[in-house]
C-alpha distance (Angstrom), angle and dihedral (degrees) to the residues before:
residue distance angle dihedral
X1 . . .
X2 3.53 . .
X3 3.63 120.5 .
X4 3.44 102.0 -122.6
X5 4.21 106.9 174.4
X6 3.54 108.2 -125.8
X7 3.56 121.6 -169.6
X8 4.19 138.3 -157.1
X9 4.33 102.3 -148.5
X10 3.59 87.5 173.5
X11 3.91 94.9 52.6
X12 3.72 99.9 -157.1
X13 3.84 117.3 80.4
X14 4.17 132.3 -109.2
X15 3.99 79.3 -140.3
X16 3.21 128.0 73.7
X17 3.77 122.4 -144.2
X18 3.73 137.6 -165.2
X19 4.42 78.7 -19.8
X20 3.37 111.5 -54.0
X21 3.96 134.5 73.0
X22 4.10 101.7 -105.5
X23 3.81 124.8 -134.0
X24 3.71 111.4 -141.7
X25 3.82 86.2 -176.2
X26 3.89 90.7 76.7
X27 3.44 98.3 53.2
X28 3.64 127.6 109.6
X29 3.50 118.8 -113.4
X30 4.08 132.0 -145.3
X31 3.86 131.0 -132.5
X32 3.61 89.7 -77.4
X33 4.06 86.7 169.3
X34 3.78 80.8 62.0
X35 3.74 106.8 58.4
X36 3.85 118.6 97.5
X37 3.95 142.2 -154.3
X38 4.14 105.8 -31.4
X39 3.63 94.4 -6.3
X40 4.02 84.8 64.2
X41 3.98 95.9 43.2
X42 4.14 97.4 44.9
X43 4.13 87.9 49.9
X44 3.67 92.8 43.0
X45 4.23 86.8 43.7
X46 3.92 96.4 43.1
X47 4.48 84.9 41.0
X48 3.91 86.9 60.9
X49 3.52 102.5 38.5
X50 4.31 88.1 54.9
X51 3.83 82.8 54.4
X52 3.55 103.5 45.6
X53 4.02 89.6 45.3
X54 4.12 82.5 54.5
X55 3.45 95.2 43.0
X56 3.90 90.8 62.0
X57 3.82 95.4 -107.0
X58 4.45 118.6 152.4
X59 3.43 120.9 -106.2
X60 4.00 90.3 -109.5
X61 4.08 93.5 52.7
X62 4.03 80.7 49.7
X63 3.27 96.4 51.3
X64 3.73 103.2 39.0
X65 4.19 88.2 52.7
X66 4.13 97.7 43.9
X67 3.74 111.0 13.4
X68 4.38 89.6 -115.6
X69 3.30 123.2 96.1
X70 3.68 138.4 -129.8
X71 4.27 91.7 -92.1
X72 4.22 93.1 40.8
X73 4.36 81.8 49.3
X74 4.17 89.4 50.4
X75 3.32 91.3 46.8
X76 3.98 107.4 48.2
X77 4.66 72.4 48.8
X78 3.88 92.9 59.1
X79 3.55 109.6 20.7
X80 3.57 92.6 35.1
X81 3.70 124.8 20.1
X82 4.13 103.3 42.3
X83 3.61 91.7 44.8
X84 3.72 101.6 116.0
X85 3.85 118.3 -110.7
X86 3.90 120.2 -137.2
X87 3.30 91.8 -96.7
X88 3.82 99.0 62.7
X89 3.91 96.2 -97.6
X90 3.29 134.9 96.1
X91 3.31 125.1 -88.6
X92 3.45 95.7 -120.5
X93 3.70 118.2 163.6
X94 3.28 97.6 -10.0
X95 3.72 89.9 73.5
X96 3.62 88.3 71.9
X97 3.76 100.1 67.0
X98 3.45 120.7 110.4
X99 3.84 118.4 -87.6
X100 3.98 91.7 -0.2
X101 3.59 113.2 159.4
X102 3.77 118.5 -137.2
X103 3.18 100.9 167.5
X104 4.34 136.7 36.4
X105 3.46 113.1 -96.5
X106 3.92 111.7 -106.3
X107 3.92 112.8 -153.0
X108 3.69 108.2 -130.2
X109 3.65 100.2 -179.1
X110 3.67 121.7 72.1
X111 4.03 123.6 -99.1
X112 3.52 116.2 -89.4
X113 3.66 118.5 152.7
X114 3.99 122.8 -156.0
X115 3.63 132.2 -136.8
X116 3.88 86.8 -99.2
X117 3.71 86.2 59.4
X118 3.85 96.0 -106.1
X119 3.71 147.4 123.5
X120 4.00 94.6 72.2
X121 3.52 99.9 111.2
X122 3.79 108.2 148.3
X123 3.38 96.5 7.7
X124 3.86 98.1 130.9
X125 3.68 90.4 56.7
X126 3.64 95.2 36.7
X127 4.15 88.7 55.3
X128 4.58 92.1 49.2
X129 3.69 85.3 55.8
X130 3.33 90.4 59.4
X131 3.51 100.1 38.3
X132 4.44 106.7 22.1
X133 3.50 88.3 162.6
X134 3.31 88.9 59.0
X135 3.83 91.2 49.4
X136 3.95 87.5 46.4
X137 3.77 94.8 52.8
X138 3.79 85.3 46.6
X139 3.77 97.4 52.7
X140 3.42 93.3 48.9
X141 3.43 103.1 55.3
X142 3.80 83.1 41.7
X143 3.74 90.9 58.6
X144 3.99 95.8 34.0
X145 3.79 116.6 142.4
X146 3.92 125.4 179.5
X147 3.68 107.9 -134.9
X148 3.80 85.9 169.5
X149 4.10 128.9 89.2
X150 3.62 89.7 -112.0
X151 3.62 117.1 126.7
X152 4.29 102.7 -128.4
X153 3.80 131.1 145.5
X154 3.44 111.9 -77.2
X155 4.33 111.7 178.8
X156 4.06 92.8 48.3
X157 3.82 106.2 -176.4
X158 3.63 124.5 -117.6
X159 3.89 87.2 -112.2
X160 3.85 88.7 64.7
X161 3.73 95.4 50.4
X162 3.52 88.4 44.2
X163 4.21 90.2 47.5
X164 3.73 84.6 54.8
X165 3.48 104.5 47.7
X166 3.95 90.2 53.8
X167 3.78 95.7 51.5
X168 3.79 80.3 53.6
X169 3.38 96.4 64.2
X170 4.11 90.2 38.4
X171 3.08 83.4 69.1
X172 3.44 102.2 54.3
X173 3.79 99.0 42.8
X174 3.58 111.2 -96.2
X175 3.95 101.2 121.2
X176 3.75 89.9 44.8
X177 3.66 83.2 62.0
X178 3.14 108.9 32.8
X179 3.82 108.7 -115.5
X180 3.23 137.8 141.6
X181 3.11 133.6 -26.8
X182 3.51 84.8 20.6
X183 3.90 99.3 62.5
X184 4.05 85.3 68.7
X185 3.61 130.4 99.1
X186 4.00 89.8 -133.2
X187 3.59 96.5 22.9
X188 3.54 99.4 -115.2
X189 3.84 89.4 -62.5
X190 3.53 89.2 147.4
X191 3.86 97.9 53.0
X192 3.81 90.7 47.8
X193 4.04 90.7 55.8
X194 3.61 90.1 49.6
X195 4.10 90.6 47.1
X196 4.10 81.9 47.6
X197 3.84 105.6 47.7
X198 4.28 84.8 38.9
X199 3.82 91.0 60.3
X200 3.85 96.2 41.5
X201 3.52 94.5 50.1
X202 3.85 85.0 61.2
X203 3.43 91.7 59.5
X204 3.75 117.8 51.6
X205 3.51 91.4 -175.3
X206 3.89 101.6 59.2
X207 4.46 84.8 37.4
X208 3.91 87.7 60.2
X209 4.10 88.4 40.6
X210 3.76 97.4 48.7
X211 4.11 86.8 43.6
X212 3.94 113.9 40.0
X213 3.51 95.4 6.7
X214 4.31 119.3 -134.4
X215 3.72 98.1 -25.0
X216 4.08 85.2 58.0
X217 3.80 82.6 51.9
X218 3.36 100.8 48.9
X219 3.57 94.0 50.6
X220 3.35 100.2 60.1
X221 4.50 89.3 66.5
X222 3.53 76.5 72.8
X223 4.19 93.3 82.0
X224 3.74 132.5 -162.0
X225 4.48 93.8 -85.4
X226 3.43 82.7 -111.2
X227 4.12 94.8 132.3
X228 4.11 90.3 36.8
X229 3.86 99.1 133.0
X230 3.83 116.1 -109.0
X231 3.51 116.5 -134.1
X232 3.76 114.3 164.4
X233 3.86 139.9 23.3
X234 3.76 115.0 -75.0
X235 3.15 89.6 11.9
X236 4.10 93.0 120.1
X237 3.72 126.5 14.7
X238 4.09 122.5 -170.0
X239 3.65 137.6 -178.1
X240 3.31 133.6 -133.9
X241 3.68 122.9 174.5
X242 4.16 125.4 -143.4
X243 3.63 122.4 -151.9
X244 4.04 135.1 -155.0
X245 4.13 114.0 -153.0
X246 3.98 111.5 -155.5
X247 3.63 149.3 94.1
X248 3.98 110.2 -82.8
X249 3.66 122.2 159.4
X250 4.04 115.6 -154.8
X251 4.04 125.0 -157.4
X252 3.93 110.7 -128.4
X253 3.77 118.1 -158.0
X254 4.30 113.2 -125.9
X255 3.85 117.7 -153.2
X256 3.58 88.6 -116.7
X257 3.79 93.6 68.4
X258 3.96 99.1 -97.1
X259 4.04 135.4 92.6
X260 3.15 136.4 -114.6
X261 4.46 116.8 -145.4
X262 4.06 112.2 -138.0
X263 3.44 115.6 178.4
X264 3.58 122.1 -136.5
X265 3.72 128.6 -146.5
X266 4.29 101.0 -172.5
X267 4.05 138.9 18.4
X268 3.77 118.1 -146.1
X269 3.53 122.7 -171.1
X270 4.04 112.0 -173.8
X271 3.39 123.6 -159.1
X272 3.81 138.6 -161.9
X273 3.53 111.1 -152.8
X274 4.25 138.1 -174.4
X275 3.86 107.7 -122.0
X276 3.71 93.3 -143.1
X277 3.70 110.8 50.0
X278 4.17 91.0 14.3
X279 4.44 90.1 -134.4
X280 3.58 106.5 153.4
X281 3.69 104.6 -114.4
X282 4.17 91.7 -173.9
X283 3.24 142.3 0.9
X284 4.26 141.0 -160.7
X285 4.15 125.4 -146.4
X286 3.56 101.2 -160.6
X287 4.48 127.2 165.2
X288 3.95 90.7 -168.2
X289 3.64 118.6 132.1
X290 4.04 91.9 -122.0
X291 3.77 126.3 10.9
X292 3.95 116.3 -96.2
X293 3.42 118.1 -143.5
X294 3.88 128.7 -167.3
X295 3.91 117.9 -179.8
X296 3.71 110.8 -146.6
């Protein structure tokens, strides 16, 4: 289909969905610069067809323009787009790109690991919802932090966690009969780390714990001075950086008197700006993919 750019002026939708009139204008947006070949024409495709559907349009007209219809566009809206992204938004637009995950991947099938040591895909997740207080007990003493004046071990290996996640699941049968984890050659030590260093990165607060102990903690009540109050020009200066998505193709001059095309996929302009009276004090042309910053 051609990817004809359709856009919403009004921001809220003639259709209602799930309730409530939905404002496209709020939600986040991917690289689209960044997608390439099929990847680019089924976002762009699957984009318009959730904005004609909004916009009122019939199935046919929906169809004829994108190749979806009006039920495919309501469901990439409900199933798809309001599901709430990790970090507390919507996902938005960005549900539409190809092969994006909203949610975990449930293992249907059951267990069976090969003599190449495969088949267990989702088998961590598949095991907490069948045991979540299991999973609670685990996160907790995951995420434990002494606030008392006790002296207790405070940088507990992976190995331990691992040791007592197994004798868990000793105790409720699975080595007796063989299951999983314990049909593995390392006992799904590796899927355990991953499930560890996941939910600590989560939670800053139990990271710095398990890392530098207290004093790492106590450092980080010291915040960003972000929230300082600002009380007189110049004072405070921030950047913010503004980008450009497209296909542009600049001429570079050679020595020898020729050029040399590069094509260019995104314009940034940065800009350092007083928080007061908002002048621009500086600013930053740059054609790079992503923005590189280097404190000095």
């Amino acid at each position: 289909m051609e990817n004809e750019r359709i856009e919403n002026p009004e921001g809220f939708s003639k259709r209602v969905v799930g309730g409530a009139s939905i404002n496209t204008e709020k939600w986040p947006t991917p690289d689209e610069g960044a997608l390439q070949g099929m990847a680019h024409s089924s976002y762009f495709d699957r984009k318009n067809a959730v904005l004609l559907f909004l916009n009122g349009e019939s199935d046919d007209s929906i169809k004829r323009k994108t190749g979806i219809g009006a039920k495919q566009a309501y469901r990439l809206i409900r199933e798809r787009c309001l599901e709430i992204h990790p970090d507390g938004l919507p996902y938005g637009w960005r549900a539409l790109v190809p092969y994006c995950r909203i949610k975990p991947y449930q293992r249907q099938k059951k267990i069976v690991v090969d003599q190449f040591g495969l088949g267990a895909a989702g088998a961590m997740q598949t095991l907490f919802d069948k045991h979540p207080d299991l999973q609670s007990a685990f996160d907790k003493k995951i995420l434990y932090s002494n606030n008392s004046n006790k002296l207790v071990e405070i940088k507990q290996t992976r190995l331990r966690f691992t040791g007592w996640f197994l004798d868990q699941l000793r105790a409720l049968g699975y080595e007796a009969r063989q299951e999983w984890p314990f049909n593995t050659s390392s006992k799904a030590y590796y899927s355990i780390c991953r499930y560890i260093d996941n939910l600590l990165a989560k939670n800053p607060k139990a990271l710095a714990m398990s890392v530098g102990g207290p004093e790492l903690v106590n450092k980080l009540k010291t915040g960003d001075g972000t929230n300082r109050p600002v009380l007189r020009f110049m004072q405070r200066v921030e950047m913010d950086a503004h980008k450009l998505d497209g296909r542009f193709c600049v001429s570079i001059p050679l020595l020898d008197g020729g050029s040399k095309e590069k094509i260019i996929h995104r314009l940034w302009v940065i800009v350092i700006l007083e928080v007061v009276s908002r002048v621009v004090v500086g600013y930053y042309f740059s054609i790079r993919k992503e923005v590189l910053l280097i404190c000095i």
